[in-house]
N, CA, C and O atoms as a GROMACS GRO file, in nm:
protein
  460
    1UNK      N    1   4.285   4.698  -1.540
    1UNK     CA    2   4.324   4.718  -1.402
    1UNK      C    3   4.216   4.668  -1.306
    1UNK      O    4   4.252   4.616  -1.201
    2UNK      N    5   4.073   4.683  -1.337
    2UNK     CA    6   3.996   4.661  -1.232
    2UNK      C    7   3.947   4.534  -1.266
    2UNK      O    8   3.846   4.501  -1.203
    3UNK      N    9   4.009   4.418  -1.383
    3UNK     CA   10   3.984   4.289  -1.353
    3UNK      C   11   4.082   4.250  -1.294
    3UNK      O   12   4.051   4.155  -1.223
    4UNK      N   13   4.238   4.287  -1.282
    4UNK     CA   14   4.372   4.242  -1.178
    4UNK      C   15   4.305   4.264  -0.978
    4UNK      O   16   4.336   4.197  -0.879
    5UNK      N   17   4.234   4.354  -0.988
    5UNK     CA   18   4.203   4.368  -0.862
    5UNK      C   19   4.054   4.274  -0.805
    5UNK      O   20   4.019   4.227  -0.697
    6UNK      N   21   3.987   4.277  -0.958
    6UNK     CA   22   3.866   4.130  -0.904
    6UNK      C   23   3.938   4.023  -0.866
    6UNK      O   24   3.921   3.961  -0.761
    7UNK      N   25   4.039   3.992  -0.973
    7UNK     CA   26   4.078   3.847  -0.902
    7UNK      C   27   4.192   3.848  -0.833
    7UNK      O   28   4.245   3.738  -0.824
    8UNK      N   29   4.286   4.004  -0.742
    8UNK     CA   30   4.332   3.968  -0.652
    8UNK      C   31   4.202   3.944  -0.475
    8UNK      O   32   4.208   3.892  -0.364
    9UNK      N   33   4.112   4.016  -0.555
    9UNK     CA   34   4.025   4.025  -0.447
    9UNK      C   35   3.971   3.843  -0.437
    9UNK      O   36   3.951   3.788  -0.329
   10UNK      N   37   3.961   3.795  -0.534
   10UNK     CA   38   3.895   3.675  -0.486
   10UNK      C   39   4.011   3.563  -0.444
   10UNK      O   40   3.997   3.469  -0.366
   11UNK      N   41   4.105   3.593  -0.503
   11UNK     CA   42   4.239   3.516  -0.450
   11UNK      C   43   4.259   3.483  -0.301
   11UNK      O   44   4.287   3.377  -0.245
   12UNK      N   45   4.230   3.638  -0.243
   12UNK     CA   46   4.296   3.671  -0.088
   12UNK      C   47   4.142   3.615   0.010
   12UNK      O   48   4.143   3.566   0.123
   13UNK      N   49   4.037   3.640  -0.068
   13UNK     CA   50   3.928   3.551   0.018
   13UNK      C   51   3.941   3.380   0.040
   13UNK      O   52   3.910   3.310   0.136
   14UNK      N   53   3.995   3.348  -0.080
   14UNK     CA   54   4.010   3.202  -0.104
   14UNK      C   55   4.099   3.161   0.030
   14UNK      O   56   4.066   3.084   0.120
   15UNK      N   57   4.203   3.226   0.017
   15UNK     CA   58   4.349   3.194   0.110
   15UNK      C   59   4.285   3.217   0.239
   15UNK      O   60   4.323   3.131   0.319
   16UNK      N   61   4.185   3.317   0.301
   16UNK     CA   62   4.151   3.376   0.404
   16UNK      C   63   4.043   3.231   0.447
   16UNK      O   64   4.041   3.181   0.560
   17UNK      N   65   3.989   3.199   0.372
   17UNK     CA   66   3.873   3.127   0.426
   17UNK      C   67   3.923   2.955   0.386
   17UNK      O   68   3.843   2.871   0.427
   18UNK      N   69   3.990   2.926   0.346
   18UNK     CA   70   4.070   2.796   0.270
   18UNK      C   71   4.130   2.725   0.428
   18UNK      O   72   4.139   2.602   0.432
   19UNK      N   73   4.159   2.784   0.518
   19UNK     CA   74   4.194   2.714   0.636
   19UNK      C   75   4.104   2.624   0.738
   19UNK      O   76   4.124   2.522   0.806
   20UNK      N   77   3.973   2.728   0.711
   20UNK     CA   78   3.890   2.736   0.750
   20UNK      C   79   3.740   2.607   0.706
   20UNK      O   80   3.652   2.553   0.774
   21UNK      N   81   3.775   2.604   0.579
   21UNK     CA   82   3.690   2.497   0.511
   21UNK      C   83   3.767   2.406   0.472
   21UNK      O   84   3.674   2.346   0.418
   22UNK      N   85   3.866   2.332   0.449
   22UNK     CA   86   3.878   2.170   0.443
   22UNK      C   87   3.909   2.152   0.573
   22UNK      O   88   3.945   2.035   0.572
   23UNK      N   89   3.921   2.194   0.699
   23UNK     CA   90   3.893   2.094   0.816
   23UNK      C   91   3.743   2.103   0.828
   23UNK      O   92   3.700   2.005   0.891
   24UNK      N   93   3.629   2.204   0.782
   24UNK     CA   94   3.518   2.150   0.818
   24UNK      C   95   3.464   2.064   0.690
   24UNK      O   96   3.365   1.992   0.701
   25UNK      N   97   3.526   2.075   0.588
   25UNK     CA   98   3.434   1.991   0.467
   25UNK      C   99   3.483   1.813   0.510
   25UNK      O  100   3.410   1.719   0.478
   26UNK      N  101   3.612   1.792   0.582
   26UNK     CA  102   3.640   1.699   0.620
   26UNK      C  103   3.547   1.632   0.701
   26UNK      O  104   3.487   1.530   0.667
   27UNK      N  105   3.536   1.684   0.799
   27UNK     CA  106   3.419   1.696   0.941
   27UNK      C  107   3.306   1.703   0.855
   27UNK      O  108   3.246   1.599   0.880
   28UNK      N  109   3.239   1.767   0.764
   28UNK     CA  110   3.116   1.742   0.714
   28UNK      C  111   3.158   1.610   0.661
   28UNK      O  112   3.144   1.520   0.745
   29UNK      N  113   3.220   1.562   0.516
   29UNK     CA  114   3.281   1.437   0.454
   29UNK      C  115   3.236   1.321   0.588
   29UNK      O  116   3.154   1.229   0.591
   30UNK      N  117   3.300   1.358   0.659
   30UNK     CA  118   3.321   1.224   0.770
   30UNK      C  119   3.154   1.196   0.850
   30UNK      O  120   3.103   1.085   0.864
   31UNK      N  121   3.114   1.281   0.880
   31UNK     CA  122   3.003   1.305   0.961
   31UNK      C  123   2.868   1.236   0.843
   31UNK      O  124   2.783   1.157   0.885
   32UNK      N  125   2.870   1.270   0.734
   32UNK     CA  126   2.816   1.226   0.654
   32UNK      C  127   2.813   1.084   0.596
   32UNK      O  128   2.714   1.030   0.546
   33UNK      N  129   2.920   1.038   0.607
   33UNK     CA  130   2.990   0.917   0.543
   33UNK      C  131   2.902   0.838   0.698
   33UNK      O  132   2.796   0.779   0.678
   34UNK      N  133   2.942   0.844   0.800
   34UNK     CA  134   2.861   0.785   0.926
   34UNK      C  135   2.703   0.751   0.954
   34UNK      O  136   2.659   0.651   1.012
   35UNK      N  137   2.620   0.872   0.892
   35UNK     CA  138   2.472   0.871   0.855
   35UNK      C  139   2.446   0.781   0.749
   35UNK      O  140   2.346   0.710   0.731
   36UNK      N  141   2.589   0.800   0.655
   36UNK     CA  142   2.519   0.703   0.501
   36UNK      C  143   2.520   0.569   0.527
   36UNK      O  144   2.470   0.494   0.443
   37UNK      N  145   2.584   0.509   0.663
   37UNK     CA  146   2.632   0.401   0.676
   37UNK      C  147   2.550   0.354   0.794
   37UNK      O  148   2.530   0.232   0.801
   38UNK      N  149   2.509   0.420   0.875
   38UNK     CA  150   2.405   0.371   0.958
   38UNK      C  151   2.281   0.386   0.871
   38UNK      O  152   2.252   0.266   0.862
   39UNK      N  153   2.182   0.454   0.796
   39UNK     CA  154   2.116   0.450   0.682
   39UNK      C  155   2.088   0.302   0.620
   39UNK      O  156   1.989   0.230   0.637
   40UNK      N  157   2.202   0.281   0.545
   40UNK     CA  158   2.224   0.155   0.504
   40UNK      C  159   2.201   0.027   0.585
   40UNK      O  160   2.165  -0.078   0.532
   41UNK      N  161   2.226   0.043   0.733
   41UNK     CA  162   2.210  -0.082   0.780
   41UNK      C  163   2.077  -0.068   0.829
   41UNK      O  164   2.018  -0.170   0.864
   42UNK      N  165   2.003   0.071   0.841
   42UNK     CA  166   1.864   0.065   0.878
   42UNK      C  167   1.757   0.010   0.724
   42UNK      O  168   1.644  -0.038   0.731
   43UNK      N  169   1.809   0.027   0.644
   43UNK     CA  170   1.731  -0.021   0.509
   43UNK      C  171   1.747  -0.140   0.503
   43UNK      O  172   1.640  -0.199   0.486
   44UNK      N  173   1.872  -0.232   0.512
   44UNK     CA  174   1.902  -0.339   0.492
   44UNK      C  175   1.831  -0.405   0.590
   44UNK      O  176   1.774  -0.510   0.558
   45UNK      N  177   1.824  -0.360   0.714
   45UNK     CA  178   1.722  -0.454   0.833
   45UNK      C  179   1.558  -0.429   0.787
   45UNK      O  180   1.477  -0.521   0.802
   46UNK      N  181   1.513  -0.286   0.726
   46UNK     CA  182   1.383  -0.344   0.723
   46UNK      C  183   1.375  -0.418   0.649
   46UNK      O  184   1.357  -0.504   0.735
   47UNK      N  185   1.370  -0.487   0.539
   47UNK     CA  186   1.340  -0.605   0.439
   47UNK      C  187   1.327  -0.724   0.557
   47UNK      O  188   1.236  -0.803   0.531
   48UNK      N  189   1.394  -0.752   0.671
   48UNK     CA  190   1.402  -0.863   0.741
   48UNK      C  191   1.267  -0.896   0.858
   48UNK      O  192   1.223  -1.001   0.904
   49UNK      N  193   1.227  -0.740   0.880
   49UNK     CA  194   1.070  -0.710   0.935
   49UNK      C  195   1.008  -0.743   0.916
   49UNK      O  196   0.944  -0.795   1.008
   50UNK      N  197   0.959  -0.751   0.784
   50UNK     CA  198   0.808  -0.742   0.703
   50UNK      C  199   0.785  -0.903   0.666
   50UNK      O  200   0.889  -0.949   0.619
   51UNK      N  201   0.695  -0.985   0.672
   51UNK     CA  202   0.651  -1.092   0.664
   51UNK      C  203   0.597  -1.070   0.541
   51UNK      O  204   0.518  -0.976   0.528
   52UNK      N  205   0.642  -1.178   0.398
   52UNK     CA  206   0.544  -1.168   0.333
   52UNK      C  207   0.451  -1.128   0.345
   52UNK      O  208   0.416  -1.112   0.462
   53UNK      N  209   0.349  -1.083   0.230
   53UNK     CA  210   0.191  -1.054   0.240
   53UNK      C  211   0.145  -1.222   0.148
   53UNK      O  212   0.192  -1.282   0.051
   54UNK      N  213   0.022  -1.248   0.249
   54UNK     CA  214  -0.046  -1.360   0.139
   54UNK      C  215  -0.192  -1.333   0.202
   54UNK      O  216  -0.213  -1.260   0.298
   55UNK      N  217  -0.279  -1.396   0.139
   55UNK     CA  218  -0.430  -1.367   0.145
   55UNK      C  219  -0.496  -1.515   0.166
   55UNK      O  220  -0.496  -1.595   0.072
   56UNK      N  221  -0.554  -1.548   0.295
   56UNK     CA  222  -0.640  -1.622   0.378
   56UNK      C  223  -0.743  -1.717   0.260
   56UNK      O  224  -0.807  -1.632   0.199
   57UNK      N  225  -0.768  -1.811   0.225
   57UNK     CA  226  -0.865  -1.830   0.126
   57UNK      C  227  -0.883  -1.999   0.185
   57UNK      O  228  -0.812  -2.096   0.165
   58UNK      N  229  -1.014  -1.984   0.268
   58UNK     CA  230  -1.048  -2.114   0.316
   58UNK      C  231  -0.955  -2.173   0.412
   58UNK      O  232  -0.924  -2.291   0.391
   59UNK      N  233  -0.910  -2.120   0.500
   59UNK     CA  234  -0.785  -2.148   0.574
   59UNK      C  235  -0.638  -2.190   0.492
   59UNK      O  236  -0.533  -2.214   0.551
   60UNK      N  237  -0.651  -2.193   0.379
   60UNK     CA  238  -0.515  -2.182   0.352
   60UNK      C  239  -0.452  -2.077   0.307
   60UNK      O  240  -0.531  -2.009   0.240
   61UNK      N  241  -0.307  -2.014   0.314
   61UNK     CA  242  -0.275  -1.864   0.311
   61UNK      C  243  -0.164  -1.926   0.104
   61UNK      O  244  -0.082  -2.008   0.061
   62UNK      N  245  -0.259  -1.798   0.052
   62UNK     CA  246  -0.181  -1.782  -0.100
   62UNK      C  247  -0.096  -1.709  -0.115
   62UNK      O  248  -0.150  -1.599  -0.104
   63UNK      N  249   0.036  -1.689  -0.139
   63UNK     CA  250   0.114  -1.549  -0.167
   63UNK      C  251   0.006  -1.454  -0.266
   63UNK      O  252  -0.069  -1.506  -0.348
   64UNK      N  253   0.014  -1.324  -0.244
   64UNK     CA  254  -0.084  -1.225  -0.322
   64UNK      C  255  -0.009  -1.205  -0.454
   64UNK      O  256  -0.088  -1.151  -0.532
   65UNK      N  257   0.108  -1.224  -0.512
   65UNK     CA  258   0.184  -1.232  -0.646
   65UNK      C  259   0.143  -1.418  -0.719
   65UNK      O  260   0.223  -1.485  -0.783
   66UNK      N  261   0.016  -1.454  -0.688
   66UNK     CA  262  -0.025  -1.555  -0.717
   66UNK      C  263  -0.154  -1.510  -0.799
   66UNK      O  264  -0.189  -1.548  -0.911
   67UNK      N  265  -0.206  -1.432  -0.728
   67UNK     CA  266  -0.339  -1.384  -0.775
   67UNK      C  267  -0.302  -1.263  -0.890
   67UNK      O  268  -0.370  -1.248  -0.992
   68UNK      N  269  -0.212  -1.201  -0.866
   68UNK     CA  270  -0.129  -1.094  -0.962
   68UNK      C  271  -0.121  -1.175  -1.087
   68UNK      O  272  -0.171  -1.133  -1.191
   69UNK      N  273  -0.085  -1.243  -1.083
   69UNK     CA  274  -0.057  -1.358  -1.189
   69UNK      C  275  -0.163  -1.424  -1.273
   69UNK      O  276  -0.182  -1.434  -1.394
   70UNK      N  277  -0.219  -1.462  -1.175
   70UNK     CA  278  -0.378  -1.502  -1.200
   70UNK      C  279  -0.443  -1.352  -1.322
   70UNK      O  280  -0.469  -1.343  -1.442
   71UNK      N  281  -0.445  -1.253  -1.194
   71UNK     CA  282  -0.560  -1.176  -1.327
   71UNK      C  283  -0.476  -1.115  -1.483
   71UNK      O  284  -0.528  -1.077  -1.588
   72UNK      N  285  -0.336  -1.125  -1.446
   72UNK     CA  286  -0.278  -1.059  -1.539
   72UNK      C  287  -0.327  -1.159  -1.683
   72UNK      O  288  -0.376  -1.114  -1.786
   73UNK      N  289  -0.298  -1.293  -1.656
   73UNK     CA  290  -0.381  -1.356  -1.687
   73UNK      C  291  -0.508  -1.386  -1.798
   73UNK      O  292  -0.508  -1.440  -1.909
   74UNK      N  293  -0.610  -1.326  -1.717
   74UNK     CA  294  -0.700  -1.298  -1.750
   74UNK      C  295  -0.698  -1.185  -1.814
   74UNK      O  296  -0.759  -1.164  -1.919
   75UNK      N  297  -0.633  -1.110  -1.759
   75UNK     CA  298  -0.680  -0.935  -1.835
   75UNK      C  299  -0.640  -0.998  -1.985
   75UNK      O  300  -0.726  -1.000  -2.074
   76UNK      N  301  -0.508  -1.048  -2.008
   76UNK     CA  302  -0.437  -1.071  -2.138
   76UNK      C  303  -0.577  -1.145  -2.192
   76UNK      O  304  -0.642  -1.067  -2.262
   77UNK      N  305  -0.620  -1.235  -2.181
   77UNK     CA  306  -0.711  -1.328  -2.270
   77UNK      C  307  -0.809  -1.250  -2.296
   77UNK      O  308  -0.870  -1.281  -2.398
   78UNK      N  309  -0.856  -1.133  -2.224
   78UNK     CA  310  -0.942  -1.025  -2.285
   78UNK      C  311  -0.890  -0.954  -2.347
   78UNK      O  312  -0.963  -0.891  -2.423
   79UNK      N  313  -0.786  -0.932  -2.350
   79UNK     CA  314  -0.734  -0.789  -2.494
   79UNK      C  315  -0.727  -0.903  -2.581
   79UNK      O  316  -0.763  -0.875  -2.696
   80UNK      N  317  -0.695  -1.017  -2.564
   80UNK     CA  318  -0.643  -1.093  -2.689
   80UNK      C  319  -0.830  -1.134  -2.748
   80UNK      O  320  -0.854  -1.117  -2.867
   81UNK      N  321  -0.909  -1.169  -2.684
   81UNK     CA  322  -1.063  -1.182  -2.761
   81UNK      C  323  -1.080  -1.063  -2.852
   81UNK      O  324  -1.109  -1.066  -2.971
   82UNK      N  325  -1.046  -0.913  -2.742
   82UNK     CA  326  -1.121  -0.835  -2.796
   82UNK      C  327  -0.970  -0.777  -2.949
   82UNK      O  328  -0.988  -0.698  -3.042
   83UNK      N  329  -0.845  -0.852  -2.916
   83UNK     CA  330  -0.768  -0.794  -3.063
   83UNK      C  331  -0.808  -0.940  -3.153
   83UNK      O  332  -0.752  -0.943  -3.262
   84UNK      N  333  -0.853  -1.001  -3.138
   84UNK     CA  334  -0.941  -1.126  -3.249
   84UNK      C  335  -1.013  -1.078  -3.354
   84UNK      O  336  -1.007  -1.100  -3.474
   85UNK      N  337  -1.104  -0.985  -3.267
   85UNK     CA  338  -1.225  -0.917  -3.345
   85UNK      C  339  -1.195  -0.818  -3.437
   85UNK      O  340  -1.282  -0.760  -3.503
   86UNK      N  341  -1.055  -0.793  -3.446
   86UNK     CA  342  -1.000  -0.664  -3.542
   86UNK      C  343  -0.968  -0.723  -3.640
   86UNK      O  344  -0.988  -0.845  -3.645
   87UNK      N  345  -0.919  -0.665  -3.727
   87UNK     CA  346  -0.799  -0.707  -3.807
   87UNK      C  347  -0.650  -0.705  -3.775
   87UNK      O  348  -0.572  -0.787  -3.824
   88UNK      N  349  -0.621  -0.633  -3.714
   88UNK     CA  350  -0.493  -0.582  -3.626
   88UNK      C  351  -0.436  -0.702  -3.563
   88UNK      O  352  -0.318  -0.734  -3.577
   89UNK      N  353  -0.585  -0.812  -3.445
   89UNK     CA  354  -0.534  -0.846  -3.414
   89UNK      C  355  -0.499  -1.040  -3.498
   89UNK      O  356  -0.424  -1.124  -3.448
   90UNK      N  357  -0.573  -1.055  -3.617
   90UNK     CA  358  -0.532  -1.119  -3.714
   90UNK      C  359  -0.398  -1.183  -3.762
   90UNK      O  360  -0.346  -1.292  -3.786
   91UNK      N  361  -0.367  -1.016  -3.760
   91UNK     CA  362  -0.212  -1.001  -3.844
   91UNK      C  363  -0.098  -0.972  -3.784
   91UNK      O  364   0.008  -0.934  -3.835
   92UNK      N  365  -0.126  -0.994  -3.669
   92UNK     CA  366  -0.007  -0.980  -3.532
   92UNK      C  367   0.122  -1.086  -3.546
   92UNK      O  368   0.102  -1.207  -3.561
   93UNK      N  369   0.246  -1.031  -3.540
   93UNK     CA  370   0.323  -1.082  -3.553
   93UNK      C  371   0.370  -1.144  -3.406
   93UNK      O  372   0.315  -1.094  -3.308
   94UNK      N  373   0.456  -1.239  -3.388
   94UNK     CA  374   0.481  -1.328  -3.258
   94UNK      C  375   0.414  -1.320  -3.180
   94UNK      O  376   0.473  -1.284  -3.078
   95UNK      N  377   0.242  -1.344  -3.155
   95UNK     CA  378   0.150  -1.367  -3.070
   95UNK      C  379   0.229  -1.360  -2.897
   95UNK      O  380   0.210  -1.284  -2.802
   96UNK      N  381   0.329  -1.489  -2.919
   96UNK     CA  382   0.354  -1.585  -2.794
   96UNK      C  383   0.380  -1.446  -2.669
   96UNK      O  384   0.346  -1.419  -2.554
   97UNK      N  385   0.480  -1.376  -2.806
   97UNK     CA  386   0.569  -1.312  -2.735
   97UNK      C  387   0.497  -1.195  -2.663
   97UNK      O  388   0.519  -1.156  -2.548
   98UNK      N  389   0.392  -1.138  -2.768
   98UNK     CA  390   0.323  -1.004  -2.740
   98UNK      C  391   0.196  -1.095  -2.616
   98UNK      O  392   0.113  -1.004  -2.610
   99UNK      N  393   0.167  -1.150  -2.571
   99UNK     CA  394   0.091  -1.199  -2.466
   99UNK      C  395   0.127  -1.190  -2.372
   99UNK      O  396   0.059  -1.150  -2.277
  100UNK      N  397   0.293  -1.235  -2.365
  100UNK     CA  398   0.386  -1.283  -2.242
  100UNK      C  399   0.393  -1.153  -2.223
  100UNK      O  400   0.378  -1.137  -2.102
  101UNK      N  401   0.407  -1.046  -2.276
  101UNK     CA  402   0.462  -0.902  -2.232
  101UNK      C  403   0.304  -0.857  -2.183
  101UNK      O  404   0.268  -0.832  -2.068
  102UNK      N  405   0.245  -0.856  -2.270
  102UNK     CA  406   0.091  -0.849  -2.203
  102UNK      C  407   0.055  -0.880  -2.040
  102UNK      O  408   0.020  -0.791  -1.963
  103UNK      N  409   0.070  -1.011  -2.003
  103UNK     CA  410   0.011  -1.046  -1.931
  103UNK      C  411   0.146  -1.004  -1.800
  103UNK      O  412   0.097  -1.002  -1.687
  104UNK      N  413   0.286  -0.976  -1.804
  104UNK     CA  414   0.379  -0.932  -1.715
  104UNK      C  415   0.294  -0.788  -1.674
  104UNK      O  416   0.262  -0.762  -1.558
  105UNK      N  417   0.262  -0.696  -1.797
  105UNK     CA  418   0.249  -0.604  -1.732
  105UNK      C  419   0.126  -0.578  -1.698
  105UNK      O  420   0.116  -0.468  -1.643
  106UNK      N  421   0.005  -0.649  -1.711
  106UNK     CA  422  -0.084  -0.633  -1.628
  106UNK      C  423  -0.026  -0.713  -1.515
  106UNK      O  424  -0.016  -0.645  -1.413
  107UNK      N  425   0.006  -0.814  -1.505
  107UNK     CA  426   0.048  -0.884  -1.360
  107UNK      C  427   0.124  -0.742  -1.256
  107UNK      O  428   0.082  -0.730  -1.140
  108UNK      N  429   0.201  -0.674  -1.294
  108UNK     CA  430   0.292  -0.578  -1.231
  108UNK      C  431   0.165  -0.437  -1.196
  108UNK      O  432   0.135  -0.394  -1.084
  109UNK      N  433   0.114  -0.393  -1.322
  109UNK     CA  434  -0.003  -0.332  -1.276
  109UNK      C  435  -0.081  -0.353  -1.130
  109UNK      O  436  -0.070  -0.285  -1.027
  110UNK      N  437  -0.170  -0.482  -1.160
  110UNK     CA  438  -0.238  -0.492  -1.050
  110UNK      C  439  -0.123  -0.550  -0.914
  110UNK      O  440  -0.175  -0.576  -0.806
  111UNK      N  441  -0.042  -0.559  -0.922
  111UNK     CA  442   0.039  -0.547  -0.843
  111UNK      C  443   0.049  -0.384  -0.755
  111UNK      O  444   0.046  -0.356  -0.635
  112UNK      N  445   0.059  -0.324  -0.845
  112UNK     CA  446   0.124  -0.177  -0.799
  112UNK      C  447  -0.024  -0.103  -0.768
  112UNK      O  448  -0.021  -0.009  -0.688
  113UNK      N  449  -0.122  -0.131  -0.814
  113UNK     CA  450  -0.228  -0.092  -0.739
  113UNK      C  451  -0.324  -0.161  -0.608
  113UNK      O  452  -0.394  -0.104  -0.524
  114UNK      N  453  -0.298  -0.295  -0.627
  114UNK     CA  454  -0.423  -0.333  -0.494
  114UNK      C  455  -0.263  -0.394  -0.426
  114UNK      O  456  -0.295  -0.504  -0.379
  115UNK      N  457  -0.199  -0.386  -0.415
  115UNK     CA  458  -0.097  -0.428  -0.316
  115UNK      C  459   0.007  -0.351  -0.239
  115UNK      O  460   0.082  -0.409  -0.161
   0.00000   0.00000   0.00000
């Protein structure tokens, strides 16, 4: 008996307040849908702001994903000296491949820190 009366009790709240909330969840829905969409065109315009970044070197200007490149680069030819000196790095299977991944993610590294 007193679970027939929990859920006439939550029944008659539903019906009581049900008039009341899909014209405002609409009005929220809509009101929301308007922010997500002005949002969007404020994100989409900054990308059009921002001027590349490049770095000054003797009066001529370098993109800075040049130099990213550059040390990633380098960092790779130092893990690869110092995996020479192992055995590990001896017996390494597809060199080409394990370099190229090497040197992306130091390139992305020093990317994500000095830039």
């Amino acid at each position: 008996m007193k679970i027939i009366f929990v859920i006439l009790k939550s029944i008659k709240k539903r019906t009581l307040y049900s008039f009341f909330t899909i014209g405002s969840l609409e009005f929220i829905i809509e009101k929301r849908l308007k922010h997500l969409i002005f949002l969007s065109f404020g994100f989409a315009l900054t990308g059009c702001n921002k001027l590349p970044s490049s770095i000054p070197i003797v009066g001529a200007y370098f993109p800075d994903w040049v130099f990213c490149i550059i040390g990633g680069i380098f960092m790779t030819l130092i893990v690869r000296a110092l995996l020479l000196c192992t055995p590990l790095g001896r017996n390494m299977g597809l060199p080409a491949l394990l370099y190229l991944a090497l040197s992306i993610v130091f390139s992305c590294f020093i990317w994500l820190f000095f830039f």
